[in-house]
Structure formats: structure tokens, C-alpha cells
N, C-alpha and C positions, 0 to 999 in steps of 0.2 A: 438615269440608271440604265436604261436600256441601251443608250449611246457606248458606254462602257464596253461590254464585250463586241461592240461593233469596231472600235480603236481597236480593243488589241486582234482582231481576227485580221486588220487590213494592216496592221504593224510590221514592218520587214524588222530582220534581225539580222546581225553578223556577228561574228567571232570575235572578227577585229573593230575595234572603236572608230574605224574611219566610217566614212559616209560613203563610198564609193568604192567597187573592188579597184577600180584601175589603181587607185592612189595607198592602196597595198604594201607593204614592206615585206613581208614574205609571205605564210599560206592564211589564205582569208575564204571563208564560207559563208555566201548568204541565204538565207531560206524564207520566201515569204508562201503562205502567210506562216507563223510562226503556233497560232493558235486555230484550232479548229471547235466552229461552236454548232452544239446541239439544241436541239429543242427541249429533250429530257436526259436527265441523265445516264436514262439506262440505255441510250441508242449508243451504238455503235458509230465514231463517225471515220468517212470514208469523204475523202477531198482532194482535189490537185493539190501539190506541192510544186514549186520551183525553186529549183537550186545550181547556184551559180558556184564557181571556185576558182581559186587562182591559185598557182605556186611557184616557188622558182623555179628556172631555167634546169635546173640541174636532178628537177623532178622526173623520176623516169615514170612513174606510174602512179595513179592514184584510185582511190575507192569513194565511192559514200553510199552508208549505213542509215538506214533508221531502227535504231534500238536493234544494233544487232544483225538485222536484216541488208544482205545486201541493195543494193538500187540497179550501180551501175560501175566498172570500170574503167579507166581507160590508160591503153599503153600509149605514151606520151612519145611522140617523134621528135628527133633532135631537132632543133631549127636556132635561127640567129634571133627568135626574139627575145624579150628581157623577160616575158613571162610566159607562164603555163597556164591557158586556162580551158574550162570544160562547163557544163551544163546539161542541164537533166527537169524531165520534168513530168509529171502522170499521177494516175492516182495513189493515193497511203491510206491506209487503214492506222489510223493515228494512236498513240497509245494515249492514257492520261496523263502522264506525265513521263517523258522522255527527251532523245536527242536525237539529233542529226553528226553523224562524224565522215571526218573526210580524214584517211590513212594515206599514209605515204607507202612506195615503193616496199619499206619494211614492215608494213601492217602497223606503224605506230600513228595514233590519232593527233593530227598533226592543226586539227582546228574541229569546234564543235560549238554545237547551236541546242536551247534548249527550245524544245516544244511541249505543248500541251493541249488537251481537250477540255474546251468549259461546256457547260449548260445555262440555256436560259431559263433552268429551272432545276436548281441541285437536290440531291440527295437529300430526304427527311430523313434524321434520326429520330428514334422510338426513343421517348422519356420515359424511364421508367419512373412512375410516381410510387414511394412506399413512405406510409405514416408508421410513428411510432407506436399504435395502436392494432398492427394487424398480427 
């Protein structure tokens, strides 16, 4: 049981189903780790992220966001290669459940990743117990 949130915190994830950016077909984003895990639930978690990106050639500019927040930009110089790629990496203040997106040139989200914060010890809800007798 304990193994479990240990997998998914060292789990990379991508956008695209390939295994590898290079083997890419057009924009692909990877973010590991993908999950950020707490001790309780009420911590705050705060964690390096890494994140990779590719796009085509014809990508003038790109972004990535977490939930909204920008990270990092970058203006894409023209060159003869076949692809565009960029990388970023530092602390997030992780939401519980959210995403990673990477924007094109037109601010449109052109690939995204989802994240989230587990606990190794969640949230208790209150039972309310009521008899028919009260």
C-alpha cells in the first residue's frame, strides 16, 4: 500500500502516447514527477517539477502554465532543425488537482498534462451519526 503513492510520485507523464519526446509527431509535453505526495493532507506541497517540450518547426513561440500560472516563455529562433524544443525546471507549489499546459504562439493549449497532490494520509470526514429516536 505504501509502494503505491511512491509509483505514481516517480511516474513521468506526457500528452502524447509516445514513450520518448524525440519520437514526437507534433507538440508533446512531458512533466515528471506528475504527482506530488504529502505527509497530511492539510500540507501544502511545494516540489521541483521538470518539464520538457517539443513542437514543430514552424512554432514561433511557446508557454507553460501550471494551472493558469505562468513558468516560462520562450521566443523560438528560426533554424533548419525538424523540431522545436525547450525545458524548464524549479519549484511549484502544486495544486490538488490540476495541469501543466504548453500554448502556442496564439495562446492556444497546444498539449497538457494532468497533476496532482496525494497524501499519505487523507482527509477524514465527520460521520454524522443520527438514530431515529433523537
Amino acid at each position: 500500500m505504501f509502494l503505491l503513492p511512491f509509483l505514481l510520485f516517480a511516474w513521468p507523464a506526457q500528452a502524447n502516447p509516445t514513450t520518448e519526446l524525440t519520437s514526437c509527431a507534433s507538440y508533446c509535453l512531458s512533466v515528471t514527477p506528475i504527482v506530488c505526495v504529502t505527509t497530511e493532507a492539510s500540507e501544502r506541497c511545494e516540489q521541483d517539477m521538470h518539464i520538457q517540450w517539443q513542437a514543430p518547426l514552424r512554432t514561433q513561440s511557446a508557454c507553460v502554465y501550471v494551472e493558469n500560472t505562468l513558468l516560462q516563455c520562450w521566443d523560438v529562433p528560426k533554424t533548419t532543425a525538424n523540431k522545436t524544443t525547450g525545458s524548464w525546471q524549479g519549484p511549484v507549489v502544486w495544486p490538488e488537482e490540476g495541469t501543466v499546459s504548453l500554448t502556442d504562439q496564439s495562446g492556444a493549449i497546444v498539449a497538457e498534462v494532468r497533476i496532482s497532490t496525494q497524501s499519505l494520509r487523507p482527509r477524514r470526514t465527520s460521520k454524522t451519526r443520527s438514530t431515529p429516536f433523537e
